[in-house]
C-alpha distance (Angstrom), angle and dihedral (degrees) to the residues before:
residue distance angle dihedral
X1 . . .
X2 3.78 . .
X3 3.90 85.6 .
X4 4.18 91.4 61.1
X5 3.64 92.3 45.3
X6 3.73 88.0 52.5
X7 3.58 89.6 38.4
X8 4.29 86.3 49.9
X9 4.00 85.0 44.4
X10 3.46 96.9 52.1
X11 4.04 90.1 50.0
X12 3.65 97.5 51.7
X13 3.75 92.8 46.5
X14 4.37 88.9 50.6
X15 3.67 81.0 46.1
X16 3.76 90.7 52.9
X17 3.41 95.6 43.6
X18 3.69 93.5 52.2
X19 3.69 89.5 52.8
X20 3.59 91.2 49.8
X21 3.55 91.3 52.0
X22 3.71 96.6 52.4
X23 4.07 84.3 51.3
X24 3.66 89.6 61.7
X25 3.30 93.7 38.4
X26 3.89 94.1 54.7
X27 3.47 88.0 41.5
X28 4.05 90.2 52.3
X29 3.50 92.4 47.4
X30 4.10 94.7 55.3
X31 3.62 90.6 48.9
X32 3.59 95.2 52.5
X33 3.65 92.9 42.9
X34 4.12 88.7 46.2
X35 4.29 85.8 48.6
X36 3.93 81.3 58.3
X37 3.51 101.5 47.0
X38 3.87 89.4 46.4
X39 3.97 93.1 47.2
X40 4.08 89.9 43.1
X41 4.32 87.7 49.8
X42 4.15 87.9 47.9
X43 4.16 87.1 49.9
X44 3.78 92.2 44.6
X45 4.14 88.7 44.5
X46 3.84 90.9 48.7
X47 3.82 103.0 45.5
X48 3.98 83.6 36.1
X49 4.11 76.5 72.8
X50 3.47 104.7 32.9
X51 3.84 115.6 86.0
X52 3.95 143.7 170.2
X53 3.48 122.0 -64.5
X54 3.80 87.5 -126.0
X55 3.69 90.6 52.6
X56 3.93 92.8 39.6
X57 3.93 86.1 55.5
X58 3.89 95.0 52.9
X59 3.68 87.1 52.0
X60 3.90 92.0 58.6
X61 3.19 94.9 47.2
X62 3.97 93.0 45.6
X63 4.19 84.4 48.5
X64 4.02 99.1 52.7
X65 3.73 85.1 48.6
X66 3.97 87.3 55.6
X67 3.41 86.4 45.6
X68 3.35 100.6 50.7
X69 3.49 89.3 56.7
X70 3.88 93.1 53.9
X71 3.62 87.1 59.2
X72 3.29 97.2 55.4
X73 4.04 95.1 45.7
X74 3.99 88.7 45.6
X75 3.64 75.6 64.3
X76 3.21 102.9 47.4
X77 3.92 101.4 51.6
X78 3.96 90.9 42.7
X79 3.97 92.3 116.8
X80 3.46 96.0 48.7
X81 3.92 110.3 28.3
X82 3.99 113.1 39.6
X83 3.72 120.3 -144.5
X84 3.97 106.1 -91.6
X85 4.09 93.5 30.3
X86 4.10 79.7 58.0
X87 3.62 93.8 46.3
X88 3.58 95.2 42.4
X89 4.07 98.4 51.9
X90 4.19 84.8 46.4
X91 3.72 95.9 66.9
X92 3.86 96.6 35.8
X93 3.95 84.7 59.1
X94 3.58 91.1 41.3
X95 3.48 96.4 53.5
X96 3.99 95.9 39.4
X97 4.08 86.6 51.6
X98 3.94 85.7 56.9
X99 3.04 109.4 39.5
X100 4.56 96.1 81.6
X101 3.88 77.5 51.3
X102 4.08 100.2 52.9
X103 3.77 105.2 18.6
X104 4.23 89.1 98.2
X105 4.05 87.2 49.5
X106 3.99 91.2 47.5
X107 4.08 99.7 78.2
X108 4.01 90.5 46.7
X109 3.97 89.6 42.5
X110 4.19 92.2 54.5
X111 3.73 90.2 42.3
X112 4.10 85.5 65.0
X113 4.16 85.8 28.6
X114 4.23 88.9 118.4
X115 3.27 94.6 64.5
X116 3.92 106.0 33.1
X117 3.54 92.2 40.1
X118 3.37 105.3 71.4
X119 3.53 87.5 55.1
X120 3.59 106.9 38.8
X121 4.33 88.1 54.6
X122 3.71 95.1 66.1
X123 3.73 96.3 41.6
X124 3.98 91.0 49.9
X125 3.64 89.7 46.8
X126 3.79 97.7 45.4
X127 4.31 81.8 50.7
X128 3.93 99.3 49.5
X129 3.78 90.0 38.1
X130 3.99 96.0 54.0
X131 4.17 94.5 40.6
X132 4.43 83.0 49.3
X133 4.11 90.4 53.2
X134 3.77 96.0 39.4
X135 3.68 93.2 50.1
X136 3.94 92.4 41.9
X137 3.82 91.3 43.9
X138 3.89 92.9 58.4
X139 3.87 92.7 59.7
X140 4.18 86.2 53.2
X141 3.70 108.5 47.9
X142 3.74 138.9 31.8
X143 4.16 118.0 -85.9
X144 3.67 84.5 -111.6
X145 3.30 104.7 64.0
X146 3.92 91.6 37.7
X147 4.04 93.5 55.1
X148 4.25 83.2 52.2
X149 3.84 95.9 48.6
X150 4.10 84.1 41.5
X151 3.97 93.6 52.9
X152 3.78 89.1 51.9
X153 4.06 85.5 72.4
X154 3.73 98.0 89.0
X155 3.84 79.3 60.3
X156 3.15 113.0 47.9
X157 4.02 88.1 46.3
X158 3.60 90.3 57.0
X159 3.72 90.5 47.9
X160 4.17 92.5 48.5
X161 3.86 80.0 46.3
X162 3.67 91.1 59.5
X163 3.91 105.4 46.4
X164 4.37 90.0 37.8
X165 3.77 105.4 34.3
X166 4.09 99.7 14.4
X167 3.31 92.0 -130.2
X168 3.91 114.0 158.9
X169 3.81 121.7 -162.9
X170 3.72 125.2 -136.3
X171 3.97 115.8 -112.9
X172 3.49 87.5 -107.7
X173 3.70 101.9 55.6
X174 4.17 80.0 44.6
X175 3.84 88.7 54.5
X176 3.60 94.8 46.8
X177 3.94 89.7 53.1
X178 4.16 86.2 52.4
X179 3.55 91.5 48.5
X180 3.97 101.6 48.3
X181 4.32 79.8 47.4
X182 3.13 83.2 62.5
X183 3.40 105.2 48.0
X184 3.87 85.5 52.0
X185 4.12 89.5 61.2
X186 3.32 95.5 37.3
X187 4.06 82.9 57.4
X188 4.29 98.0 37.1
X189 4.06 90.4 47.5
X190 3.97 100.0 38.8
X191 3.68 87.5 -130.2
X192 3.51 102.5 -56.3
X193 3.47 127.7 120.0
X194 3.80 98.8 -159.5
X195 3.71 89.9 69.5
X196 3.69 87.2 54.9
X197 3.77 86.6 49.5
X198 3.77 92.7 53.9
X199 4.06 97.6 52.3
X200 3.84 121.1 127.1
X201 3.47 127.5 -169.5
X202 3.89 131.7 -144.3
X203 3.89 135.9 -169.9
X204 3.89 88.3 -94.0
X205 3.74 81.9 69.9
X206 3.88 86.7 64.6
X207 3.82 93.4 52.5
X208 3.68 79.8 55.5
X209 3.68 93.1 50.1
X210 3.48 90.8 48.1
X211 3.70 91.3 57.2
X212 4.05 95.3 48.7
X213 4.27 82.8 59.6
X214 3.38 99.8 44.3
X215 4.01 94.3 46.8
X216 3.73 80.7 46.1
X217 4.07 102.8 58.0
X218 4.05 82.3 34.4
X219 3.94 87.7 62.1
X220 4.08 98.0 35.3
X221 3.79 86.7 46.3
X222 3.99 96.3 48.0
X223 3.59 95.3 54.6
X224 3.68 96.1 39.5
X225 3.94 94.4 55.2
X226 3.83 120.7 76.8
X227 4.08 106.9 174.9
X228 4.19 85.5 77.0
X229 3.68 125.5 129.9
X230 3.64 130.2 -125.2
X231 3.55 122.9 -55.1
X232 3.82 92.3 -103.9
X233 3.61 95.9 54.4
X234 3.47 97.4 34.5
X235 4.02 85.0 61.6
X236 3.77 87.6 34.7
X237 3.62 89.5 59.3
X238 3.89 98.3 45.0
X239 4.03 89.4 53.8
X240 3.63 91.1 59.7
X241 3.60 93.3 45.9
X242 3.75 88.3 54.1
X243 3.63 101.3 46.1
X244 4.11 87.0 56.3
X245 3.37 97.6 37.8
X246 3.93 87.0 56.7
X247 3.55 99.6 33.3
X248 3.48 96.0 96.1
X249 3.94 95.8 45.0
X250 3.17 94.5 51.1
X251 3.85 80.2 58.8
X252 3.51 91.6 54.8
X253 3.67 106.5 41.5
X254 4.14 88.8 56.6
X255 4.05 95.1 43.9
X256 4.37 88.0 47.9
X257 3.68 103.3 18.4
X258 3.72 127.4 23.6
X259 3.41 130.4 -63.3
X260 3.61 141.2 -126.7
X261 4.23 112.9 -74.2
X262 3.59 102.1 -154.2
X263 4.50 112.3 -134.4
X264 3.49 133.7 141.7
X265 3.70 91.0 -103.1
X266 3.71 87.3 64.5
X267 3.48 97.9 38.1
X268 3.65 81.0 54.0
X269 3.65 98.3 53.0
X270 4.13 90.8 48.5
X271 3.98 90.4 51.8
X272 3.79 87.0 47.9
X273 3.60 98.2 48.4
X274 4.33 97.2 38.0
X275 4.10 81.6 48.7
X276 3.48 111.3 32.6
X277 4.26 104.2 25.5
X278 3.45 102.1 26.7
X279 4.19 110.1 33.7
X280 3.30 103.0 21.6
X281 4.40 99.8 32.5
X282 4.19 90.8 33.7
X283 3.74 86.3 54.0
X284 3.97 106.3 46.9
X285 4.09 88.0 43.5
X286 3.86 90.4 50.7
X287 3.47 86.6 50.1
X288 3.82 100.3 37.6
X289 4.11 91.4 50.4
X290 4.07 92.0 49.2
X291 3.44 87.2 59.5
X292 4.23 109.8 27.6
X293 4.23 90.8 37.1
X294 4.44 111.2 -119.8
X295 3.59 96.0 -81.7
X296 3.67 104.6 54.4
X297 4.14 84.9 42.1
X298 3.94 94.3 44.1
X299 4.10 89.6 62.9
X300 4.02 89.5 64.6
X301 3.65 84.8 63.6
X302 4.07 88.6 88.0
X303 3.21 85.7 62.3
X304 3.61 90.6 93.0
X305 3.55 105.4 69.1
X306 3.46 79.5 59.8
X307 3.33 106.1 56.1
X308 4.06 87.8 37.8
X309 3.98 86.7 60.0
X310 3.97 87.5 52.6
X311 3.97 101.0 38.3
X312 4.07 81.4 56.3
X313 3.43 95.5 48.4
X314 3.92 89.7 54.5
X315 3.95 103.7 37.5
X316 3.81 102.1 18.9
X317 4.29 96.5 43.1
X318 3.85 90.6 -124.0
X319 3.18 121.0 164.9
X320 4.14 132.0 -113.5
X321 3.88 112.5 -130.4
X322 3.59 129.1 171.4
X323 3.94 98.8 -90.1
X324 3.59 86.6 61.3
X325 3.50 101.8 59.0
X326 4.64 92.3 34.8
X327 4.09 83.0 48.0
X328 4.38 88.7 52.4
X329 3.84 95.0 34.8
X330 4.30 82.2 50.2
X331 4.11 84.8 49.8
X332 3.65 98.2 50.6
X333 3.17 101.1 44.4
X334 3.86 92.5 49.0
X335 3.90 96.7 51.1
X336 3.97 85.3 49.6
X337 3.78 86.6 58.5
X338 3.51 93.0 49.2
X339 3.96 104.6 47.8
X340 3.60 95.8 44.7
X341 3.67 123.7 109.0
């Protein structure tokens, strides 16, 4: 008798085991299958960003010609709209424009914030920090010495490049940056070295400086990092670091400065550059660096000079003379040098 009920004992308790063991098993299974469908979503996110170079190249070229624009509205809206106020009111759009487009990816994006966060910070800063300085720096020192400072980016990313990532160029690719800096001279001085001669330099040339580096550890950082979120949020998440970050500037520069003069030729100029420079431009050079790497992107920066030369010659009734056009050829041929493989 005692023998069958250990006998029944023993039965039920194989019989719970068994069960047991198919729990787990179950339970095993749906992880594993859950660790697939998360892995399969991160490949599908990251190639979702990643494009061809010959697509990635069209973008830069599409973003300095934003760019230039911005330049030229920054300008424009000087008088009425002072550097940080115009800064400031261009991320707050940004990020209000965005946010109907991202607010469904948010709660996903902060339950994975730990690990993209320490990432995304620096990045955002480095972003917000270099658009502040260039935009200061213009209102401080001539266009001259701005565009030279400006066409030393493809340098200084390659040299950030080297010392973070250890990535060496080829003397090629380090020609082809010489030759498109050359191009740029050729184009700021008309051809004439006494101009060059006669340059002076100010400390708005080291806001300008500043905003070469930080655009430089922005673009070795963004396509060094791989735990970052779609390009929406990721540009979501940089506006709202730059409309806190300059928040209390902006407070600042209006209480012991001058404030911001609301027109329609500054509301203008904010529209244009939250659209144009910081949407649209911010986007296609995210995109273009995750899949071209920061140096080969950073030489389409002298691009603008370029496109500066032609967006004056359309809206401004400049004229076209020969340095223009040796300058561009000098450019062109330079950034084809350094993008080739």
């Amino acid at each position: 008798m005692a023998n069958d009920k250990r006998s029944g004992h023993d039965c039920v308790c194989r019989k719970g085991s068994r069960g047991f063991s198919a729990i787990l098993r179950r339970h095993a299974a749906a992880d594993i299958d859950l660790s697939i469908r998360r892995r399969g979503c991160a490949a599908r996110q990251v190639n979702a960003r990643m494009v061809s170079h010959r697509t990635a190249y069209a973008l830069l070229v599409l973003t300095m010609a934003l760019w230039g624009g911005a330049i030229v509205t920054a300008r424009g809206v000087y008088d009425i709209a002072p550097p940080v106020a115009l800064t400031f009111w261009r991320w707050l759009l940004a990020m209000v424009l965005l946010l109907p487009f991202v607010w469904r990816k948010l709660p996903s994006f902060w339950a994975d914030s730990n690990r993209s966060l320490s990432a995304l910070l620096p990045l955002s800063c480095a972003m917000v920090l270099g658009t502040t300085l260039s935009v200061t720096a213009v209102n401080f020192t001539t266009a001259i010495n701005a565009t030279i400072i400006n066409a030393a980016q493809a340098a200084m990313t390659a040299l950030v490049a080297f010392v973070v990532l250890q990535e060496r160029l080829v003397a090629r690719q380090i020609f082809g940056i010489a030759l498109a800096f050359t191009g740029i001279l050729v184009m700021v001085f008309r051809g004439d070295i006494a101009l060059l001669r006669s340059i002076e330099f100010n400390w708005g040339d080291l806001l300008m400086l500043g905003a070469i580096v930080s655009w430089a550890f922005y673009a070795v950082g963004l396509h060094r990092e791989r735990h970052l979120p779609s390009g929406d949020v990721l540009l979501f998440v940089i506006s709202v670091t730059g409309t806190f970050m300059l928040l209390p500037f902006y407070v600042l520069e209006t209480a012991f400065w001058r404030g911001f003069v609301p027109s329609a030729e500054a509301l203008g100029g904010i529209v244009y550059l939250s659209v144009a420079s910081t949407l649209a431009a911010v986007y296609f050079w995210n995109v273009a660096i995750r899949s071209v790497g920061a140096s080969r992107a950073s030489v389409f920066v002298n691009l603008l000079p370029v496109f500066g030369a032609i967006f004056a010659m359309q809206f401004l009734g400049e004229r076209l003379y020969v340095f223009h056009v040796a300058g561009a050829v000098l450019v062109f041929v330079g950034i084809v040098m350094a993008v080739r493989r």
